[in-house]
C-alpha positions in Angstrom: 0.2 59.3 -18.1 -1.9 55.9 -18.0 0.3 52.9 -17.4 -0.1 49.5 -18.6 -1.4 46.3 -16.5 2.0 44.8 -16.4 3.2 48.4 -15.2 5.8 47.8 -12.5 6.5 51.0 -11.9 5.1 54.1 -12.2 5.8 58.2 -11.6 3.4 61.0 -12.0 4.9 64.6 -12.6 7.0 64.0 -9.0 9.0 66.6 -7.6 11.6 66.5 -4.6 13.3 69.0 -2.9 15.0 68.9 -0.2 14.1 71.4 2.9 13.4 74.9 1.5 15.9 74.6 -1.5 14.6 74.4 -5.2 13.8 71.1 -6.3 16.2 68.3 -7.5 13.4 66.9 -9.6 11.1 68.7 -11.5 7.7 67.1 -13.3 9.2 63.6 -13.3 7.2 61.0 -15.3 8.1 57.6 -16.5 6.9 53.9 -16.4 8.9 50.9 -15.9 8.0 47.3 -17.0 9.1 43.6 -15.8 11.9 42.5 -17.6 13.2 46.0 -19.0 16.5 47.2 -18.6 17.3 51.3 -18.2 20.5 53.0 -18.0 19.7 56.4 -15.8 22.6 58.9 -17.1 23.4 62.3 -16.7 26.3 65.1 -15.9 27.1 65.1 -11.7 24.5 67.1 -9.9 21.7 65.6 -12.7 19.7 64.5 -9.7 20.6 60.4 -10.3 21.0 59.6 -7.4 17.7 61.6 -6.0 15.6 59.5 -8.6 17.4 56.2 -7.0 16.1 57.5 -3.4 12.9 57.4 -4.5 13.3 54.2 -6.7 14.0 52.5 -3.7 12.0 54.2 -1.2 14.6 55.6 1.0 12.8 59.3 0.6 9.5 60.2 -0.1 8.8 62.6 -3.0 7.6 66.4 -2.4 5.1 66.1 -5.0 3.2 63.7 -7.6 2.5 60.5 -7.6 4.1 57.0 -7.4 2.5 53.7 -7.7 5.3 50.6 -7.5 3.8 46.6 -7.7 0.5 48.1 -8.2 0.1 50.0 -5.3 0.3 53.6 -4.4 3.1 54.5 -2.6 2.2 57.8 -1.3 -0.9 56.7 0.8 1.4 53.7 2.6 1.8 53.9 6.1 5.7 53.7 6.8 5.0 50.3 8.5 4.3 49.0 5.2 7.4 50.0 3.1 9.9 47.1 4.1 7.6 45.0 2.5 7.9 46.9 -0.8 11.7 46.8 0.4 12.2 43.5 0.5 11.3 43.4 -3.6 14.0 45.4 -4.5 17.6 45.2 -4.7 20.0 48.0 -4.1 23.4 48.8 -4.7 24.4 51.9 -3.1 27.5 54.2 -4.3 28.7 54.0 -0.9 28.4 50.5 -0.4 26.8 49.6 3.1 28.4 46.6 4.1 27.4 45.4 7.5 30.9 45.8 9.3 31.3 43.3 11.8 29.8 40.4 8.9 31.9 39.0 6.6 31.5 38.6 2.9 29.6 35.6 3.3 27.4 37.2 5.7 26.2 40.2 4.1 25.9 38.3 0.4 23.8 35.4 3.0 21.5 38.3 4.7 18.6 38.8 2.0 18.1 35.3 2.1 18.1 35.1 5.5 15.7 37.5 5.5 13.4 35.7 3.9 13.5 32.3 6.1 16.0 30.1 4.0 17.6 27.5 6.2 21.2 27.6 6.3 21.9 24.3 4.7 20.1 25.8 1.4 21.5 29.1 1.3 25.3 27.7 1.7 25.5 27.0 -2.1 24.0 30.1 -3.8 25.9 32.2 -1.6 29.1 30.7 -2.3 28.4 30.5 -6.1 27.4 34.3 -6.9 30.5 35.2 -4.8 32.9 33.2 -6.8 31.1 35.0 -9.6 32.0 38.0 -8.6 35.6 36.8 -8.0 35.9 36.6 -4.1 35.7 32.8 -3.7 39.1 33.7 -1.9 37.4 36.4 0.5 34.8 34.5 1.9 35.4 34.9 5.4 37.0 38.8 5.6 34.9 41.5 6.9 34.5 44.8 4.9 37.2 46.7 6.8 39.5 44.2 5.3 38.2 44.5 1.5 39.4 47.1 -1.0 36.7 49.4 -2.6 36.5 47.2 -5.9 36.0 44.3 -3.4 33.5 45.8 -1.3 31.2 47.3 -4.5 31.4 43.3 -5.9 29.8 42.2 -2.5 27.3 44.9 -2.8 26.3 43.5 -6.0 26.2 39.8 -4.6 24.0 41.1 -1.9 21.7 43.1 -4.0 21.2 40.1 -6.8 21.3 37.2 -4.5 17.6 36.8 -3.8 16.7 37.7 -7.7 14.4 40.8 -6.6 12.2 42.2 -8.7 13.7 45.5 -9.3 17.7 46.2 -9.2 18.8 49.3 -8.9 22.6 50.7 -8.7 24.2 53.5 -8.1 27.4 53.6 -9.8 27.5 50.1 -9.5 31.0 49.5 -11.8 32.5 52.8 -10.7 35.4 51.2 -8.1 35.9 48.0 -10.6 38.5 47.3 -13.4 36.5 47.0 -16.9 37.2 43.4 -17.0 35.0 42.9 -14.1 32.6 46.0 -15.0 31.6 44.0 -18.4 31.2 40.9 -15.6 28.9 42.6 -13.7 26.9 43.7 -16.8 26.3 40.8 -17.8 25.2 39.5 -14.1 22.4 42.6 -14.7 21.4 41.2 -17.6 20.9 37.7 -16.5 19.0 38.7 -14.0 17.4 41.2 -16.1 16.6 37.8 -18.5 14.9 36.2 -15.7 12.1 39.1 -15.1 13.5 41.6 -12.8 13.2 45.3 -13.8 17.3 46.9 -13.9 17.8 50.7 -13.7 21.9 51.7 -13.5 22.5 55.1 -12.9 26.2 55.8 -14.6 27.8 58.4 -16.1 29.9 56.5 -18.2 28.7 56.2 -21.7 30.9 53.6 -22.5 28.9 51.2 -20.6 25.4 52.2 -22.3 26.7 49.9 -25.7 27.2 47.3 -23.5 24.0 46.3 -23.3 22.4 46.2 -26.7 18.9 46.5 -25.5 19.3 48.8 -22.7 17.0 52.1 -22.7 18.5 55.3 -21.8 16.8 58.0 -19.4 18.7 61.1 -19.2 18.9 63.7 -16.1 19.4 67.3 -16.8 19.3 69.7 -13.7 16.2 67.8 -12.4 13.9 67.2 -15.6 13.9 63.9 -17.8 14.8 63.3 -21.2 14.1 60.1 -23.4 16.6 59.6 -25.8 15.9 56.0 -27.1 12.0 56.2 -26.3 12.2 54.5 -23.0 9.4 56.6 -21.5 6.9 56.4 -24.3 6.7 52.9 -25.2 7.0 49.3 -23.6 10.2 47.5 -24.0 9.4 44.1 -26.0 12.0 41.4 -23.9 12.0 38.2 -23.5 12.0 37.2 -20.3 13.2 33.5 -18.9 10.6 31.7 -16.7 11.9 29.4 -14.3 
């Protein structure tokens, strides 16, 4: 597969398995762009949540090749990766709240990360939180949190610094579908404003929530493209600024 300049992402007939077992992934090959949006679906035990592993380079593939912000991944020394880290945001099925931080805290820790005084990062933290409805949580700790409460302060944590790729895991399964549709349509801003979305879900009813969503589809470890999304560049417009 070549990939084009404005490539993002890219995987070459990658395989996983893990120890001696057959492979989760078979012959995996796709190319992601800035500003497209993907829905990863497929029965439990597809492999979804493999392909996120390796999306966000928490596991290594067995085979093939992966180049990610133009670089190959598969030649980087393991000191580099939290730099490729840092341009991706994750929101994992099982959450990963820092425990002893509160709301704030964890939603505050990306930026943070990346040197922005306190006095700045006060207002963006407070306003994606009251987006995702936990104005009134601020201050509690994840012990404290229901799971709907918890995956919402996921989100804020993986969207607050605007990354250039999102991915999520599930990312509406613990939330009402009031709040689901909200959270959408957070994606999809974001999406708007250049970064790269891919939501792994097996809840088809979400897929026509997002007219211009491409669909990838798992089976047992091999890739399907239903709507095209491996053989042709989405055409978005994406907001500058």
């Amino acid at each position: 597969m070549s990939a084009g300049a404005d490539s993002i992402v890219q995987f070459d007939n990658v395989g996983l398995r893990y120890g001696t077992d057959r492979e989760v992934l078979s012959d995996i090959s796709f190319t992601l762009y800035p500003g497209s949006f993907y829905f990863l679906t497929g029965a439990s035990g597809a492999g979804k949540t493999s392909m996120l592993k390796l999306l966000y380079l928490a596991q290594r593939p067995t085979r093939g090749a992966i180049r990610m912000f133009g670089q190959d991944l598969i030649t980087q020394p393991r000191n580099a990766l939290p730099d490729f880290r840092r341009r991706i945001g994750t929101v994992f099925q099982d959450f990963r709240l820092i425990p002893h931080l509160t709301a704030f805290d964890n939603v505050a820790l990306p930026l943070r990360i990346t040197g922005m005084s306190e006095s700045e990062l006060q207002k963006p933290v407070s306003d994606m939180l009251e987006w995702v409805g936990l104005e009134h949580r601020i201050d509690a700790r994840p012990a404290t949190l229901s799971g709907g409460e918890q995956q919402r302060v996921a989100i804020a944590r993986a969207v607050i610094a605007r990354p250039e790729i999102l991915v999520a895991d599930e990312p509406t399964g613990n939330v009402d579908p009031d709040m689901a549709v909200k959270l959408l349509r957070l994606f999809e801003a974001l999406n708007r404003l250049g970064t790269t979305v891919v939501v792994a879900t097996h809840d088809v009813h979400l897929l026509r929530k997002v007219p211009d969503s491409l669909i990838m589809r798992l089976d047992k470890g091999t890739l399907s493209d239903p709507t095209g999304a491996l053989r042709y560049p989405p055409r978005r417009e994406v907001v500058k600024g």
